[in-house]
C-alpha positions in Angstrom: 0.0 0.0 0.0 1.7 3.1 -1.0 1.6 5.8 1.5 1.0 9.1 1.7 2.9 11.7 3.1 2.0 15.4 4.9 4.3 17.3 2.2 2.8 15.3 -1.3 -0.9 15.8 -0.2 0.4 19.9 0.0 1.7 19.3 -3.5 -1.4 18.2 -4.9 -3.2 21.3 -4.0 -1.5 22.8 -6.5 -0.2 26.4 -7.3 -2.7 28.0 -4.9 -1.1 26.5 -1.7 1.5 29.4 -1.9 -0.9 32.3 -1.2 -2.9 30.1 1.5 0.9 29.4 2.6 1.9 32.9 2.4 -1.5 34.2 4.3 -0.4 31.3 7.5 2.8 32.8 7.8 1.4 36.2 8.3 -1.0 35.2 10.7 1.3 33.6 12.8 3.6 36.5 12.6 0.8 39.1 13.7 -0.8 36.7 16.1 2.4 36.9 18.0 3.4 40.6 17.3 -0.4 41.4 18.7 0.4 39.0 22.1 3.6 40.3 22.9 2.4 44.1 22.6 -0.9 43.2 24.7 1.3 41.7 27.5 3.6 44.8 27.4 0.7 46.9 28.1 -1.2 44.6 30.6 -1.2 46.5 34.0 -2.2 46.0 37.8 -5.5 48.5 37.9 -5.9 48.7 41.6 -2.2 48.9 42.2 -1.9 51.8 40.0 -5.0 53.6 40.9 -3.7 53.3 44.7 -0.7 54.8 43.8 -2.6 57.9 42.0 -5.8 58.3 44.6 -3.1 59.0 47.6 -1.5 62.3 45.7 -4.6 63.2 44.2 -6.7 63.4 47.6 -3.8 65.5 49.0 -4.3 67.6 46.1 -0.8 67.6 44.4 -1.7 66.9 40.9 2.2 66.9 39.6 2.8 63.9 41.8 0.4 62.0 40.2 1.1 63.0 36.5 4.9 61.9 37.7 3.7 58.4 38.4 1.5 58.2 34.8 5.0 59.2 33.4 6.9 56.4 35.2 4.3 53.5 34.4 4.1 54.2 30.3 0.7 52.2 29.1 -2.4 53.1 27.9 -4.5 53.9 31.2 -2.0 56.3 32.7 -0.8 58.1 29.4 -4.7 58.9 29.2 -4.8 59.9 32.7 -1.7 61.6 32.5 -3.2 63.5 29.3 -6.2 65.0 31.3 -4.1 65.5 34.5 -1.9 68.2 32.6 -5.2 69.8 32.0 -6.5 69.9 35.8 -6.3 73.7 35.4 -8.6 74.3 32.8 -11.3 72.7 34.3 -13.2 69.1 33.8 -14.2 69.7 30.1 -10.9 70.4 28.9 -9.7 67.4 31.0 -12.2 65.0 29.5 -11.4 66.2 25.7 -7.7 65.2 26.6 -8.3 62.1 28.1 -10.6 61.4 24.7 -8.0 62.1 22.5 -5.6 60.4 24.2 -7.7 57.3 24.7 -8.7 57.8 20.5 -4.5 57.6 20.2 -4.3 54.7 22.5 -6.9 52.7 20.8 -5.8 53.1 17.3 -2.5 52.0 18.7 -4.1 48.3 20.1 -6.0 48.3 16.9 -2.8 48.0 14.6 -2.8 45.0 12.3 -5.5 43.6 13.5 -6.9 44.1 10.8 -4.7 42.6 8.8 -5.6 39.5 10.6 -9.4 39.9 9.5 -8.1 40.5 6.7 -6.6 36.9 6.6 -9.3 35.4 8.2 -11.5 36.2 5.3 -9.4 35.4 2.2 -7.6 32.5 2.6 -10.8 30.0 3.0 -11.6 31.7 -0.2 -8.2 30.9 -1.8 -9.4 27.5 -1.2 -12.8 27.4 -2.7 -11.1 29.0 -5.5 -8.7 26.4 -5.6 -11.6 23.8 -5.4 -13.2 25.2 -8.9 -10.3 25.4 -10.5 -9.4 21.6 -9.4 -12.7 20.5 -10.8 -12.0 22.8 -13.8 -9.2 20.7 -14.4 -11.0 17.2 -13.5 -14.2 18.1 -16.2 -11.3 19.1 -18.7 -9.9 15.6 -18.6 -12.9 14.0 -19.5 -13.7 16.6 -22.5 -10.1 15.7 -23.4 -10.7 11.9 -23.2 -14.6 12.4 -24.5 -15.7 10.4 -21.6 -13.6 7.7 -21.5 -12.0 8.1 -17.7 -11.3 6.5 -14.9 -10.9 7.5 -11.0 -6.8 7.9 -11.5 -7.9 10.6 -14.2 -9.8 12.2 -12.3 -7.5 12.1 -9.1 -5.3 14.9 -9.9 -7.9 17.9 -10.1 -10.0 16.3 -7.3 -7.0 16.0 -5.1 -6.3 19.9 -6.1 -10.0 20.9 -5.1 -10.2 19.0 -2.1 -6.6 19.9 -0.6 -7.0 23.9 -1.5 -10.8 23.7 0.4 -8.8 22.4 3.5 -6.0 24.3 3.7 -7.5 27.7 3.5 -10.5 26.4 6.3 -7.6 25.2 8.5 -5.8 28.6 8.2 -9.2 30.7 7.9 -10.7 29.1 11.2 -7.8 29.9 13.2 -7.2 32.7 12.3 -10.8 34.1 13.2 -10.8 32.7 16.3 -7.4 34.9 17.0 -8.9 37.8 15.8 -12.0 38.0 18.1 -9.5 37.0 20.8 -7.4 40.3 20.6 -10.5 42.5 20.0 -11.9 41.1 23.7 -8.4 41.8 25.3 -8.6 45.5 23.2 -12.5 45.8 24.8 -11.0 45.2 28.1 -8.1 48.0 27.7 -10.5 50.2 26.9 -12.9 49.4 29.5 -10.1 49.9 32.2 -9.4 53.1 30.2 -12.7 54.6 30.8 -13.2 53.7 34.2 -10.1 55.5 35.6 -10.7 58.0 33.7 -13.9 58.4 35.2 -12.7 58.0 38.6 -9.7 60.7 38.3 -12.1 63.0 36.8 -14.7 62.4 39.7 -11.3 63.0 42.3 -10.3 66.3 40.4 -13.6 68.2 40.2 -14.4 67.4 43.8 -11.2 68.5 45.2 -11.5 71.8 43.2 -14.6 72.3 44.1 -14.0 72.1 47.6 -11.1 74.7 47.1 -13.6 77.3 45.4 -16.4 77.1 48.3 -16.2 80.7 50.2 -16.3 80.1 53.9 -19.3 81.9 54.8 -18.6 84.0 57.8 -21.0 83.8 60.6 -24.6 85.7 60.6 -24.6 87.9 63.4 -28.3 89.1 65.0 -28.8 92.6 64.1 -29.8 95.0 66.9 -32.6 97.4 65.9 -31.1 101.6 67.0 -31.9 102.5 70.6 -34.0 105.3 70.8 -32.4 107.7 73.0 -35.3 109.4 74.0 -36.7 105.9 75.0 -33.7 105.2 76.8 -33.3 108.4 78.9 -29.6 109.6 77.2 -29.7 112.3 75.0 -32.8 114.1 76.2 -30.1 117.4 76.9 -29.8 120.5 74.5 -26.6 122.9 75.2 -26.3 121.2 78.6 -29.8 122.0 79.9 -32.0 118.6 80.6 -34.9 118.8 78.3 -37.0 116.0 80.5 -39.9 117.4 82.5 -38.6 117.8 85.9 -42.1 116.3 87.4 -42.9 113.2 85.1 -38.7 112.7 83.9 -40.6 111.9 80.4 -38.9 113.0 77.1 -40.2 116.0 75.6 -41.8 115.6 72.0 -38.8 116.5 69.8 -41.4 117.3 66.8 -42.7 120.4 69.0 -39.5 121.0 70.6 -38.6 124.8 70.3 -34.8 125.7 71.2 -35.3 129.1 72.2 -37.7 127.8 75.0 -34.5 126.1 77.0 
């Protein structure tokens, strides 16, 4: 029984097994480039949202965008972005962190695409290679007007069959890779916008606390004395004005100077 090795079943497929050959490589290549730079950005959250909460609640914002220097991924160059806007208030803060995060994104996003890319054409490499193997297997028997047997046939069946099962084997993978890194690049950005949100929340209450005036307190305001009511100044030019038998104020609207 003559046997059948790995490398002359690839040979049978024919001239198309390059490109699906080609298109493995590649996804091999980016499939790796794409897990090495996600585990280069991978970070500790809590730990490094611990280490920005304690400056942050005393108030010093540099210490804080000195630790989002030190640490160099995605979350804290976005935190870093809208810390160096603290000044400017929480709208400017939150357009910085956006457009940082927009940066950081496209950045996790590179050659993924490529890899969809892949996905996609290289199952279709093989169904092209299967008409063109059965192409080849229909021209036999126009070329032998019928007259064929199954080792005839063989060599464009083989070609159709082996294409059709290369591309599927890289295709399938390949797919399955590609919604792999989009789920790791959904939870980047998830842990993006969270600490964002929570440095924003940290900021604007601390400023705000800063701009409340301290309200002095409300004292009770005392209505004037009347000093006729009270006995004091009821004397004109040193004479006392009160009536010497009842001691009550004279009416001031009748009050004639020339009488005292």
């Amino acid at each position: 029984m003559e046997t059948t090795s790995l490398l002359s079943i690839i040979t049978k497929g024919g001239i198309l097994m390059i490109p699906i050959f080609i298109c493995s490589v590649l996804v091999v290549f980016f499939a790796l480039e794409r897990y090495f730079t996600y585990k280069k950005l991978a970070i500790n959250i809590p730990q490094f949202m611990m280490k920005i909460r304690q400056p942050l609640s005393r108030g010093d914002v540099l210490a804080a965008i000195n630790e989002c220097t030190i640490v160099k991924k995605p979350v804290s160059n976005v935190i870093r972005a809208g810390l160096e806007k603290t000044k400017f208030g929480r709208d400017r803060m939150k357009e910085a962190m956006e457009t940082a995060g927009n940066a950081e994104t496209y950045f996790m996003e590179k050659h993924l695409n490529v890899i969809a890319t892949l996905a996609g054409i290289t199952p279709l490499i093989g169904f092209l290679g299967t008409v063109t193997g059965m192409m080849k297997a229909f021209m036999k028997i126009q070329q032998l007007a019928g007259n064929v047997n199954a080792d005839v046939l063989a060599g464009g069946i083989w070609e159709a069959m082996v294409t059709t099962a290369a591309g599927l084997s890289v295709g399938i993978p390949a797919l399955i890779i590609y919604n792999y890194f989009i789920n790791r690049e959904r939870e980047f950005i998830f842990q993006i916008e969270s600490a964002g949100e929570e440095v924003l929340d940290m900021v604007s209450k601390k400023t705000e606390s800063r701009q409340e005036p301290q309200t002095p307190p409300v004292r009770p305001v005392e209505p004037p004395s009347n000093p006729l009511e009270s006995g004091q100044g009821v004397k004109y030019a040193g004479a006392d004005l009160r009536d010497p038998e009842s001691g009550n104020a004279p009416d001031m609207d009748n009050f004639n100077p020339a009488e005292v």
